[in-house]
C-alpha positions in Angstrom: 0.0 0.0 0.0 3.1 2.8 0.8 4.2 2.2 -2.4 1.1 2.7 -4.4 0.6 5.3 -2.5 4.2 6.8 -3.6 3.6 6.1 -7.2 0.4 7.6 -7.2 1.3 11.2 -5.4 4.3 10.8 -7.6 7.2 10.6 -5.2 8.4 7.3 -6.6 8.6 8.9 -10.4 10.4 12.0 -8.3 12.9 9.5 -6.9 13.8 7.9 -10.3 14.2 10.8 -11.8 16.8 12.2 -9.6 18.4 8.6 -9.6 18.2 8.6 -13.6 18.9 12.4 -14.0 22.6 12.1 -11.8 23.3 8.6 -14.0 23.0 10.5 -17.0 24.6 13.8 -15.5 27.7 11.6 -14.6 28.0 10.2 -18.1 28.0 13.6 -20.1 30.6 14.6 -17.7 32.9 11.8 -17.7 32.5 10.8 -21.4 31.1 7.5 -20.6 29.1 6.5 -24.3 25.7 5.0 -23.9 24.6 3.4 -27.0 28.1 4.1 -28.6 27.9 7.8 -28.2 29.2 10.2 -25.1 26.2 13.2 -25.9 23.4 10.6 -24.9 24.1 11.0 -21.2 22.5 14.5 -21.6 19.6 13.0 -22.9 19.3 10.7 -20.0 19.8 13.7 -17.9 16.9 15.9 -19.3 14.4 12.7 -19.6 15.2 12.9 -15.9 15.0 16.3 -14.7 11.4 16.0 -16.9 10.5 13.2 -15.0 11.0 15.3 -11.7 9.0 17.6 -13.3 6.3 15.5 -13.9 6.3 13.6 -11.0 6.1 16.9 -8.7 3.1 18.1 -10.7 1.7 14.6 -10.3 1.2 15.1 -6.5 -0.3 18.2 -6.6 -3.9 18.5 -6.1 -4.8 19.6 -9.4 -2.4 18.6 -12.4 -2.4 19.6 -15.4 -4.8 18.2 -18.2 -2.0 17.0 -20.4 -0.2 15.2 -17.2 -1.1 11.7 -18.0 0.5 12.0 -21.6 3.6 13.4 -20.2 4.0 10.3 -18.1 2.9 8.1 -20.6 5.7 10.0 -23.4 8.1 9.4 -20.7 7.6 6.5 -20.1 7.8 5.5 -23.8 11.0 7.0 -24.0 12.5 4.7 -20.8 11.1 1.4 -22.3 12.9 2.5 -25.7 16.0 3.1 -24.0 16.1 -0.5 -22.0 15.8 -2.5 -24.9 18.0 -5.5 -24.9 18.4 -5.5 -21.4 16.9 -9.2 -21.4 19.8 -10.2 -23.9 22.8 -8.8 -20.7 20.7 -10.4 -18.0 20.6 -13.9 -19.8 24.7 -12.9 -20.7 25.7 -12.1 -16.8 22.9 -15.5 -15.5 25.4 -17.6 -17.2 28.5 -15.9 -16.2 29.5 -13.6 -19.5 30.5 -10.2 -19.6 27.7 -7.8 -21.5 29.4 -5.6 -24.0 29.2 -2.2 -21.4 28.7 -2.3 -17.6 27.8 1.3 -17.9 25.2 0.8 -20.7 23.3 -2.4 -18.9 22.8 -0.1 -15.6 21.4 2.3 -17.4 19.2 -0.1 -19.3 18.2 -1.4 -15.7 17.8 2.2 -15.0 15.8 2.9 -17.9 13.0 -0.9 -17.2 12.6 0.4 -13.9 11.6 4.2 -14.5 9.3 2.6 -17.5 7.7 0.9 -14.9 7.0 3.0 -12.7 5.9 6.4 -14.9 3.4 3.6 -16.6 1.7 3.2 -12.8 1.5 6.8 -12.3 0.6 7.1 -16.0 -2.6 4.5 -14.9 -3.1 6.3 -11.5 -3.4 9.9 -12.8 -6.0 8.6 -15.5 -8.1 6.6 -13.5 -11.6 7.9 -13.6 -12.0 6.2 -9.7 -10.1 5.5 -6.9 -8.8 2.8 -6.6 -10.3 0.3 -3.8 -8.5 -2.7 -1.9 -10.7 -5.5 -3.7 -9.4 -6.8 -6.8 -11.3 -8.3 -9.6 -12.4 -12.0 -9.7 -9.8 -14.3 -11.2 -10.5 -14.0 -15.1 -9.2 -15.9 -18.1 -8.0 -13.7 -20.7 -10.4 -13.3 -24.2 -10.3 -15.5 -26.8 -7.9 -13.2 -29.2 -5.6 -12.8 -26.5 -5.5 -16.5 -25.7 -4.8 -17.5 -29.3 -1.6 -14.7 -29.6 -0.4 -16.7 -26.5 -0.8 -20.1 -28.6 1.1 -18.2 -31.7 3.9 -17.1 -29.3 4.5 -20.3 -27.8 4.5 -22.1 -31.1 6.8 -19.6 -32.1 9.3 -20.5 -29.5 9.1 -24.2 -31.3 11.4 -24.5 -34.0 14.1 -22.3 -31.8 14.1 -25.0 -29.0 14.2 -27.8 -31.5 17.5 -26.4 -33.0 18.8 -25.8 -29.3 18.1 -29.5 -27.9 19.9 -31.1 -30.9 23.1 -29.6 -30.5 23.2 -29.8 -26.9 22.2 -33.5 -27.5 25.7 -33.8 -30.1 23.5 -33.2 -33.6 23.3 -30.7 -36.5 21.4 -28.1 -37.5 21.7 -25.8 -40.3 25.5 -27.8 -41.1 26.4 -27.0 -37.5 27.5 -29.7 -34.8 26.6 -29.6 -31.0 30.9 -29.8 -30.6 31.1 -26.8 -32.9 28.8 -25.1 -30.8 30.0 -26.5 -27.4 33.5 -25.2 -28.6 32.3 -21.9 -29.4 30.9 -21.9 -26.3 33.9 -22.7 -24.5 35.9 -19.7 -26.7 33.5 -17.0 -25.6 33.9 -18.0 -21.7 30.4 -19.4 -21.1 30.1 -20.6 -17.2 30.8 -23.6 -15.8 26.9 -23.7 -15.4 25.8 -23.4 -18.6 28.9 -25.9 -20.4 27.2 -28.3 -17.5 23.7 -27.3 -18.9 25.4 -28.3 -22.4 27.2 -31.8 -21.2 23.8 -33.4 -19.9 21.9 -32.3 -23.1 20.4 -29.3 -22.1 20.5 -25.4 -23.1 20.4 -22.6 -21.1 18.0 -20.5 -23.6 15.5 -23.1 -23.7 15.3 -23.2 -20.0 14.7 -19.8 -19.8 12.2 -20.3 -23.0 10.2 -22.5 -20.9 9.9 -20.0 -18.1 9.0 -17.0 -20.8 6.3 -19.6 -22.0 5.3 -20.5 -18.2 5.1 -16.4 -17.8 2.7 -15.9 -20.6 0.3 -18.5 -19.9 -0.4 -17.1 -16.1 -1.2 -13.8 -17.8 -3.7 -15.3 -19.8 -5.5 -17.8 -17.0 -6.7 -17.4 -13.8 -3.6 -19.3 -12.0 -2.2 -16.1 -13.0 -4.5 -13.5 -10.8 -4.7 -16.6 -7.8 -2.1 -19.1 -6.3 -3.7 -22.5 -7.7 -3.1 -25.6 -5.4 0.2 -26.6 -6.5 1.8 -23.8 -4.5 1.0 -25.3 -1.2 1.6 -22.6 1.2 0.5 -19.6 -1.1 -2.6 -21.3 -2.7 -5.6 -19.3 -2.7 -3.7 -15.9 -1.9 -4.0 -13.2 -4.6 -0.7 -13.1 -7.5 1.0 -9.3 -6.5 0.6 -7.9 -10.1 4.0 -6.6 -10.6 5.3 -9.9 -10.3 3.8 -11.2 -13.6 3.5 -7.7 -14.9 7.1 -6.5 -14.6 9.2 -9.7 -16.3 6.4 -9.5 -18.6 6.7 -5.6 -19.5 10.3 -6.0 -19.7 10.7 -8.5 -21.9 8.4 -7.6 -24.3 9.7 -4.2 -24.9 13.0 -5.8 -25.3 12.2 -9.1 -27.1 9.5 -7.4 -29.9 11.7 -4.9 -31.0 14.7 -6.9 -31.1 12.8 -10.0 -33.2 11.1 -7.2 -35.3 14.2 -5.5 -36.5 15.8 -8.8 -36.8 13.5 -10.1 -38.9 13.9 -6.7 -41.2 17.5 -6.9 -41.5 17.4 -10.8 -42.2 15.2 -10.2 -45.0 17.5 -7.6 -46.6 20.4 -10.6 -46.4 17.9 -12.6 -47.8 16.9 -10.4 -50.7 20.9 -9.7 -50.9 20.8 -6.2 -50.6 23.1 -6.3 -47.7 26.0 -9.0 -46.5 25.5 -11.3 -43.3 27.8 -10.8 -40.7 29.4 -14.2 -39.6 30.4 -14.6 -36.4 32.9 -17.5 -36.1 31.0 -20.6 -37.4 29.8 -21.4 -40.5 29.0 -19.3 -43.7 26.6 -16.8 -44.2 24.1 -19.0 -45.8 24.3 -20.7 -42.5 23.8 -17.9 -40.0 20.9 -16.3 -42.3 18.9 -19.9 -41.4 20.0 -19.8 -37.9 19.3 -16.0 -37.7 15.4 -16.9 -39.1 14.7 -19.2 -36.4 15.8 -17.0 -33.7 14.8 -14.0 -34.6 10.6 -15.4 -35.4 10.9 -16.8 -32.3 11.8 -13.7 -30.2 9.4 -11.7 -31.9 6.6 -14.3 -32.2 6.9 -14.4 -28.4 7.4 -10.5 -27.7 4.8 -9.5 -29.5 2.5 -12.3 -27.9 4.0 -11.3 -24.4 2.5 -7.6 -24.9 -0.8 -8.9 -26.1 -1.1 -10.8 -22.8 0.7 -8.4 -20.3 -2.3 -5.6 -21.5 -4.6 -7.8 -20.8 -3.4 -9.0 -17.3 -3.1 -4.9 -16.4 -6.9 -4.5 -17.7 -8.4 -7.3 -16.0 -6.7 -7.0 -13.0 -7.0 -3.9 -11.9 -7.1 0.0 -11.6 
């Protein structure tokens, strides 16, 4: 309850903003690049000085009519700016280093502040107050259901090609030990060379717990504990902890299967080269680069389907 109270009088949006405007402060003046440039620390400065802004004016007791779009731009602009951080989380879970420390905090940054500004976005809009029962448990409509289906299905063909070279196989003229090599010459973890040894793959663990995810925002178990959980069954799901994986990763997994799928039809189409990273040709990596990149935006824009549905059906 404190902190939907915070978010709602906008103290929690104030907070972040100071947090996000001294991040971005300190970059400009140390030269630190975010996204391969040194001027976008500025930018993250003045996104957060305008959160501040908007933040302050949402506590006061009569904002201004064009309040709720602020928060909403803003927080548009903080989902843009932490796309990919799904990719450095899965890279640091299995013990690699991401490509800048400096430009994964400030993707963290950036998730966070997109979550929040889109609660205070919700609470300044709300045409009631909000009131401490929540909805009956629901399952989500028909439409929504069946883009949870396509995004599952879409995950298919990428597991497939995972499992067989963990279990020794081919795919696409590659061999498990090519991969398992590769693996080995990019400093994977002891963990996930482990994962690789008893015929298992990181990714499609984690693609089983993305699938797990979107099913409970499209059924009730979702909303309500079911009986498996034992201790918790029966209690009420907090909604941020669906909602906030959820939000995440589809603003990081749509866009990034989206653009992939662009730029691997320009390869296709030969209007631009492949780049190769170091196995196989690029013949190989465009049919490697198909399944992967349908899959992550088969199931990112499935993922955003469900998670606005979960927010309207569960609550104000």
């Amino acid at each position: 309850m404190v902190m939907r109270e915070w978010v709602g009088d906008g103290r929690a949006v104030v907070g972040w903003g100071l947090g996000y405007a001294g991040f971005g402060l300190g970059c400009g003046l140390s030269g630190t690049a975010l996204w391969g440039t040194g001027w976008v620390g500025w930018v993250v400065a003045g996104v957060g000085v305008a959160a501040v802004g908007a933040g302050w004016a949402a506590g006061r007791r009569r904002p201004g009519r064009g309040l709720t779009g602020v928060l909403w731009l803003l927080c548009g602009l903080a989902a843009v700016a932490s796309w990919s951080l799904l990719m450095d989380v899965v890279t640091l879970l299995f013990g690699q280093a991401v490509d800048s420390a400096p430009g994964t905090v400030h993707k963290a940054l950036a998730a966070g502040g997109a979550l929040l500004l889109a609660a205070a976005a919700r609470a300044r809009g709300a045409a009631v107050a909000r009131t401490a029962f929540r909805a009956a448990p629901s399952v989500a409509p028909a439409a929504v259901q069946l883009a949870a289906w396509a995004g599952t299905l879409a995950f298919a063909p990428y597991v497939v090609m995972k499992l067989v070279w963990a279990l020794g196989g081919s795919f696409a003229g590659i061999s498990g030990d090519q991969m398992y090599a590769d693996y080995v010459r990019n400093g994977s973890s002891g963990l996930w060379l482990a994962l690789e040894r008893w015929g298992l793959d990181g990714t499609v663990l984690l693609a089983a717990l993305g699938v797990f995810l979107l099913w409970g925002l499209v059924r009730p178990w979702g909303q309500v504990f079911p009986r498996w959980t034992l201790s918790l069954r029966g209690r009420a799901v907090p909604r941020w902890l669906p909602l906030a994986p959820a939000l995440i990763g589809a603003v990081t997994l749509a866009p990034y299967g989206l653009l992939g799928i662009g730029y691997l039809v320009l390869c296709t189409a030969g209007v631009t080269g492949m780049r190769v990273g170091a196995l196989g040709t690029p013949e190989q990596a465009i049919q490697i680069g198909w399944v992967g990149m349908c899959a992550f935006a088969g199931y990112g824009v499935a993922l955003a389907v469900a998670a606005r549905s979960y927010w309207r059906r569960t609550g104000a």
